[in-house]
C-alpha positions in Angstrom: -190.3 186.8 -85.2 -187.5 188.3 -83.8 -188.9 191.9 -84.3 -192.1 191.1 -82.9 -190.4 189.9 -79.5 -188.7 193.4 -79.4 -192.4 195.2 -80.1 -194.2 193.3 -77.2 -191.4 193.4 -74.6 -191.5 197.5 -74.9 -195.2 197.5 -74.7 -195.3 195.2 -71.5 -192.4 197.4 -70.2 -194.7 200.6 -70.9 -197.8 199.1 -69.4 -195.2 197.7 -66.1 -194.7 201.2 -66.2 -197.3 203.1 -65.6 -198.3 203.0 -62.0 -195.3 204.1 -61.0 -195.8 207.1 -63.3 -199.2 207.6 -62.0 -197.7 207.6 -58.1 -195.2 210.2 -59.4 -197.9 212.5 -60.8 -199.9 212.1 -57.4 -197.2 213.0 -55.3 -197.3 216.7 -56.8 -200.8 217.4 -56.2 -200.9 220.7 -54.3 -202.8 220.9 -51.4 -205.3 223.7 -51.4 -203.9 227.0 -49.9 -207.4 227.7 -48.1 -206.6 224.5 -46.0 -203.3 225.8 -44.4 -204.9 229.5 -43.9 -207.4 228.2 -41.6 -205.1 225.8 -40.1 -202.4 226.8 -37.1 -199.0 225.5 -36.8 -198.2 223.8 -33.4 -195.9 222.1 -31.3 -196.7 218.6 -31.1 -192.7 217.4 -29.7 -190.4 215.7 -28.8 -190.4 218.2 -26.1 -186.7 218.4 -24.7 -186.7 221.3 -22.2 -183.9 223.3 -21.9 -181.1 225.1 -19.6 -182.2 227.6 -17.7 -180.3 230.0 -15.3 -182.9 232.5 -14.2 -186.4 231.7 -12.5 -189.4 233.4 -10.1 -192.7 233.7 -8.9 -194.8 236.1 -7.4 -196.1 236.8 -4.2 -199.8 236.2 -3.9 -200.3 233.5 -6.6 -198.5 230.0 -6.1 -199.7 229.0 -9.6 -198.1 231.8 -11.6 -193.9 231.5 -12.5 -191.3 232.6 -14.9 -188.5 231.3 -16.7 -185.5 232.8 -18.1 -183.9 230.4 -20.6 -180.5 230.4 -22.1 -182.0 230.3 -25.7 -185.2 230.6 -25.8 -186.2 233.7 -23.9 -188.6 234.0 -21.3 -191.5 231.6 -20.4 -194.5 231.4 -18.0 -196.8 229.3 -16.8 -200.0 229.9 -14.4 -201.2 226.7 -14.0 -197.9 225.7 -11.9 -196.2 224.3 -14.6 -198.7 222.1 -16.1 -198.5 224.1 -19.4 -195.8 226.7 -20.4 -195.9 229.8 -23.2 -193.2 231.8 -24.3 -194.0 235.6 -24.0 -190.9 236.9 -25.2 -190.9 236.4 -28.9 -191.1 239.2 -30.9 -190.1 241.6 -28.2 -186.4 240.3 -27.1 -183.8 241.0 -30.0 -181.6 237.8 -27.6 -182.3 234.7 -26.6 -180.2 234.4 -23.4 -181.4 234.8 -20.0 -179.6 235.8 -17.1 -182.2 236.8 -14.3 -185.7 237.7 -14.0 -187.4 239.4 -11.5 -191.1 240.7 -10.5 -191.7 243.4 -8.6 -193.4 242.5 -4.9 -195.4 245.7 -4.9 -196.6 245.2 -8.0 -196.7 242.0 -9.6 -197.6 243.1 -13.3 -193.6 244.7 -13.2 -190.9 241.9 -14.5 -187.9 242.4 -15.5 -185.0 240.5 -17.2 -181.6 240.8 -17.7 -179.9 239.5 -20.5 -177.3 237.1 -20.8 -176.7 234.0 -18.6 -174.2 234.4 -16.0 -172.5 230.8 -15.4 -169.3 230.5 -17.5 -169.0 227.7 -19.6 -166.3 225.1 -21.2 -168.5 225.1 -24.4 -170.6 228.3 -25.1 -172.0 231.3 -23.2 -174.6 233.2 -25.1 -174.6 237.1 -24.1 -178.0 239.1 -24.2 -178.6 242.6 -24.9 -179.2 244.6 -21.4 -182.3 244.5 -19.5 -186.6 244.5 -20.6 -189.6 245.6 -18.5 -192.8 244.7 -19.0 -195.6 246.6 -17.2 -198.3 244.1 -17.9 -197.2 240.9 -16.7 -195.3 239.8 -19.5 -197.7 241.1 -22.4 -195.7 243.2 -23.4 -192.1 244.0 -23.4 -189.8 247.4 -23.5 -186.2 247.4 -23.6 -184.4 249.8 -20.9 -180.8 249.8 -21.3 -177.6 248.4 -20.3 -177.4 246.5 -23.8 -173.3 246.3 -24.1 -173.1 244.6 -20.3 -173.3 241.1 -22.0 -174.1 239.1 -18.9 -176.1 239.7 -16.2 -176.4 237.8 -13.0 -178.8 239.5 -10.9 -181.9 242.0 -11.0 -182.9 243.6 -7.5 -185.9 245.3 -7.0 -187.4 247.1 -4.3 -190.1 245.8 -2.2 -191.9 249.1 -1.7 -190.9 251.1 -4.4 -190.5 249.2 -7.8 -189.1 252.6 -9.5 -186.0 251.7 -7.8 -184.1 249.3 -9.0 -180.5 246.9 -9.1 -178.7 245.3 -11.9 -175.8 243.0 -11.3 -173.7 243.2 -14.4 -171.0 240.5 -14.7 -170.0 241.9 -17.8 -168.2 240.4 -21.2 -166.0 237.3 -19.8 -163.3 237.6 -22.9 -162.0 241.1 -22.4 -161.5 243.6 -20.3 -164.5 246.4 -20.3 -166.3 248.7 -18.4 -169.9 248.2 -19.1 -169.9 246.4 -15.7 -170.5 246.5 -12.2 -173.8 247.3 -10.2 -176.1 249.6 -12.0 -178.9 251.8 -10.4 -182.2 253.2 -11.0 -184.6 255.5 -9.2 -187.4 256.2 -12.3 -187.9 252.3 -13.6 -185.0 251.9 -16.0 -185.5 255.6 -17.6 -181.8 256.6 -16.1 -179.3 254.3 -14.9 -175.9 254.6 -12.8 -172.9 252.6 -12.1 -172.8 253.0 -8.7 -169.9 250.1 -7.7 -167.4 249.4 -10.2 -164.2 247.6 -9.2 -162.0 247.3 -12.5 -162.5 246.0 -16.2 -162.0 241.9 -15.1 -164.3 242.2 -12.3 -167.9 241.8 -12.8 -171.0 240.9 -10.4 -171.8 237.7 -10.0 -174.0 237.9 -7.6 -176.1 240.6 -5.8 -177.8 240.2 -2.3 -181.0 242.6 -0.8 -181.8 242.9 2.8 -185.5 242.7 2.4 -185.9 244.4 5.8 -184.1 247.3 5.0 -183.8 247.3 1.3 -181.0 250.5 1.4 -178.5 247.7 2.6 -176.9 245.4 -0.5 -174.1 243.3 -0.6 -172.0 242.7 -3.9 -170.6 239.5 -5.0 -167.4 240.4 -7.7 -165.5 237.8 -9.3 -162.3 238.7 -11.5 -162.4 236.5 -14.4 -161.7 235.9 -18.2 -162.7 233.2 -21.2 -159.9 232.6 -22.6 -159.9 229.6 -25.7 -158.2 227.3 -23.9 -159.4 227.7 -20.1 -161.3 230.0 -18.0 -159.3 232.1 -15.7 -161.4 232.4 -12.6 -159.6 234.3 -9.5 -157.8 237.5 -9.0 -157.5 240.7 -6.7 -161.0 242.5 -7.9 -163.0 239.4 -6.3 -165.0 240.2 -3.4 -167.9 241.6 -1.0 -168.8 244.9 -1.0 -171.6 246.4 1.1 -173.4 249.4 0.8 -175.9 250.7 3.9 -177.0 253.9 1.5 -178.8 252.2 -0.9 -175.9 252.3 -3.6 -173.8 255.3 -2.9 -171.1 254.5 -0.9 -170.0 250.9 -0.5 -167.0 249.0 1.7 -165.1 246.0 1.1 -165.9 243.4 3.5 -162.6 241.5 4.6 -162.5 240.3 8.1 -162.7 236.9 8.2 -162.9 235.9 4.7 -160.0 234.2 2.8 -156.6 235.7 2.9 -155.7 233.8 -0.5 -157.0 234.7 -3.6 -160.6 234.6 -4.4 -162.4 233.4 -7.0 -166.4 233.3 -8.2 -168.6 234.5 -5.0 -172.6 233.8 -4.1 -174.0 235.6 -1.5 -176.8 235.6 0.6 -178.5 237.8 3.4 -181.7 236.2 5.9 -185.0 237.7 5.2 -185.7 236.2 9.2 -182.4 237.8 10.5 -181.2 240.2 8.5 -177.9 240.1 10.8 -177.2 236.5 9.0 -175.5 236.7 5.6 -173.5 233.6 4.0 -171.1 233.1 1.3 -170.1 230.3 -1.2 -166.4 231.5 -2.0 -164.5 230.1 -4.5 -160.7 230.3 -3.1 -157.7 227.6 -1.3 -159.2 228.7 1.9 -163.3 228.8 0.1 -166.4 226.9 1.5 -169.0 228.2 3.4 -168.8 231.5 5.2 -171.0 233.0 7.8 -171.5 236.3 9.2 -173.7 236.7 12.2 -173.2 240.5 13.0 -174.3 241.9 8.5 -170.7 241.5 7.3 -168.9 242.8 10.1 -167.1 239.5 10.4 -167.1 235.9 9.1 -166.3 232.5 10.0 -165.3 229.6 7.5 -168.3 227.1 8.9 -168.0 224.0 5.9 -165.5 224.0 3.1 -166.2 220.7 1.8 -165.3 220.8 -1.9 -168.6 219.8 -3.2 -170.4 222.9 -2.3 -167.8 224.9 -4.6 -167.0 222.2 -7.3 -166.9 223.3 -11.2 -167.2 227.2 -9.6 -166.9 229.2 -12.6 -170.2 227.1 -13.2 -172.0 226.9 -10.3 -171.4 228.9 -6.8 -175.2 229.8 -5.8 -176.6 230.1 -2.3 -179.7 231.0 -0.8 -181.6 231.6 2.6 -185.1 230.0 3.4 -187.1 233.2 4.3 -188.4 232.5 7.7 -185.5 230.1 9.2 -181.9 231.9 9.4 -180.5 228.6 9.3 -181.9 227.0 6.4 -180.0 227.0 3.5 -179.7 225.9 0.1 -176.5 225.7 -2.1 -176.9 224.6 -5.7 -174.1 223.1 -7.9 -174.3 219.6 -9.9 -176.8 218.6 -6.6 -179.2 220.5 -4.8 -178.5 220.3 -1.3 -179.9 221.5 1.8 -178.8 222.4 5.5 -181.0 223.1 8.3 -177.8 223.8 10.6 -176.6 227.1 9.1 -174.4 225.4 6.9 -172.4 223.4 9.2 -173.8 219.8 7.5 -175.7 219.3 4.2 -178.2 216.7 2.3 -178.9 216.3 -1.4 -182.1 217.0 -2.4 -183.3 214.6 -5.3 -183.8 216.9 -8.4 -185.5 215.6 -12.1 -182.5 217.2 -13.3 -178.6 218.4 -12.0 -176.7 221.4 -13.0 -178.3 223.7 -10.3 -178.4 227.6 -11.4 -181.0 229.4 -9.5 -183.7 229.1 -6.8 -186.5 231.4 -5.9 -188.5 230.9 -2.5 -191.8 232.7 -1.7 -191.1 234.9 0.8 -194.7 234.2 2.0 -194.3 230.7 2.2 -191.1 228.7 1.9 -192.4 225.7 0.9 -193.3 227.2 -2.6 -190.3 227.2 -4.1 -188.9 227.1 -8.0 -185.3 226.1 -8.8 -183.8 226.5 -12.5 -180.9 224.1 -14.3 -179.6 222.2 -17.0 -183.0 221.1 -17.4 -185.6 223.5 -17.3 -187.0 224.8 -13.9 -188.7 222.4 -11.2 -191.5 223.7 -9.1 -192.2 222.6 -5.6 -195.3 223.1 -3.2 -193.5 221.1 0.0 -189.9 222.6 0.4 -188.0 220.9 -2.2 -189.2 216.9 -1.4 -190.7 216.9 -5.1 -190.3 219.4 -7.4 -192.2 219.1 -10.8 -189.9 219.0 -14.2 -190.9 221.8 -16.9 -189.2 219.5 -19.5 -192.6 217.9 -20.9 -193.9 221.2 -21.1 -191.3 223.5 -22.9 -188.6 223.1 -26.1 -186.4 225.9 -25.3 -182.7 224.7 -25.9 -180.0 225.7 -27.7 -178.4 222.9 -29.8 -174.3 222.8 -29.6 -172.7 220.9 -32.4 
């Protein structure tokens, strides 16, 4: 009896069994390889957005931008940021983006400099030099400049897109010369350092006088990433100017800080070209002015929020038809419409403010990139609409 117990409680255990072995075996089935050729892999989210430190449009479409990202190349939308693609996979051998720019002669010229430019505690990814494409992002040719590891500005002339500006800030851990402001006059065939101050000093930002494009102002800041803190300051920091287009330059010095300087945005009036400002990061930094093209300046705010976290931030720009309208971006947006002298936030989707472009047509078209992706806005700022729905470009830091 004993024995027979044994026999049936195996063959009830065998019979328990079985399902589960039959669930197994259909959990190997294949699927049929025909069904995934046919089939086309997309993204259907979480859609996070992404940092971004470089952004445009064009002249003569308000539904067409650009986005330089810090990881995930460049991206462009011409539906006003309803829907976003990326149209630099497969060309870019780098993910970072430091500055984009289209040509306003010919909008089918962009170009892109590699590398973002703000400094940061945790990681900054370097790019490779600068692209071009000649078809409005179709297609993508790389031009040069690949060892200047960061790149903070791309200036191209308004008549004569063969002629163009590069604003290299340069490696931030050692000393090097593959920076400084670089210059072509065939599209990106040949290029020339035409400024270079010394192997600390790179650009970190570069102004155009739209009215007379021969007339450019330099921003250099001497600095260095070091492991344990950024070293931001020192005697290559500065303006330069050049009236030549690029050949001869002069420091610019009367009225600006005495003490040392540190990270420098800089900005010249498309309405006046006699107007140029300056967020300076320094003991005697703010908000400078110059009402005569850099002859002299006056200190006109230096309230520390316009230049807080400056290794980060330090960003300024002109609205094209009023001389006294001004933006300077840092963790806020913020606004004056008194030349500086008093500002307001502006209420963003996202903080960590790196770039704004304004339509030199009309200046309530407007695109401004951070932390979070790039924000479009069709009435000066008073709502700007959030790419982060639309994109998944980060970078994830562990």
């Amino acid at each position: 009896m004993k024995y027979i117990l044994i026999i049936l409680s195996f063959m009830f255990s065998l019979v328990a069994m079985s399902p589960v072995e039959n669930r197994k075996k259909n959990k190997t089935k294949t699927i049929d390889s025909l069904l995934l050729d046919i089939g086309e892999w997309r993204n259907i989210g979480p859609f996070r957005g992404g940092r971004s430190t470089a952004s445009t449009g064009i002249t003569g479409n308000d539904q067409v931008y650009y986005m330089g990202t810090t990881g995930g190349g460049v991206w462009k939308t011409e539906d006003a940021g309803t829907t976003w693609f990326n149209i630099s996979d497969g060309y870019f051998e780098t993910g970072s983006v430091g500055a984009v720019a289209v040509s306003e002669s010919d909008n089918n010229i962009v170009v892109v400099g590699m590398g973002e430019s703000p400094v940061r505690g945790v990681m900054t990814s370097s790019g490779d030099g600068v692209y071009k494409s000649l078809d409005a992002g179709e297609t993508w040719e790389h031009i040069g400049l690949e060892n200047t590891k960061h790149i903070s500005q791309v200036r191209i002339h308004p008549k004569d897109p063969d002629i163009m500006y590069v604003a290299a800030q340069g490696s931030p851990y050692a000393s090097t010369q593959e920076r400084g402001v670089y210059m072509t006059t065939d599209g990106g065939e040949n290029w020339e350092k035409v400024l270079y101050v010394n192997g600390f000093s790179g650009v970190s930002d570069l102004a155009m006088d739209y009215n007379n494009p021969r007339v450019l102002y330099a921003a250099f800041w001497d600095h260095q990433r070091l492991p344990w803190y950024v070293r931001s300051g020192g005697n290559g920091s500065g303006i330069w100017k050049t009236v030549d287009g690029g050949k001869t330059w002069n420091k610019l010095e009367d009225g600006l800080p005495n003490a040392l300087m540190g990270k420098i945005g800089v900005a010249v009036s498309r309405a006046n070209s006699k107007v140029v400002y300056a967020i300076i990061e320094s003991d005697e930094g703010g908000l400078y002015k110059s009402e005569d093209a850099g002859d002299s300046w006056t200190l006109v705010n230096e309230d520390r929020v316009l230049r807080a976290r400056s290794w980060y931030y330090m960003h300024i720009y002109t609205d094209p038809s009023d001389e006294n309208l001004v933006y300077v971006l840092n963790a806020p947006m913020m606004k004056s419409v008194d030349g500086g002298k008093t500002f307001t936030n502006i209420r963003v989707p996202h903080g960590d403010n790196h770039y704004l472009w304004i339509n030199p047509e009309d200046s309530d078209i407007m695109i401004n990139s951070n932390d979070g992706g790039s924000n479009i806005s069709f009435n000066g700022g008073r709502v700007l609409v959030h790419t982060k729905e639309s994109t998944n470009c980060s970078v994830l830091q562990g």
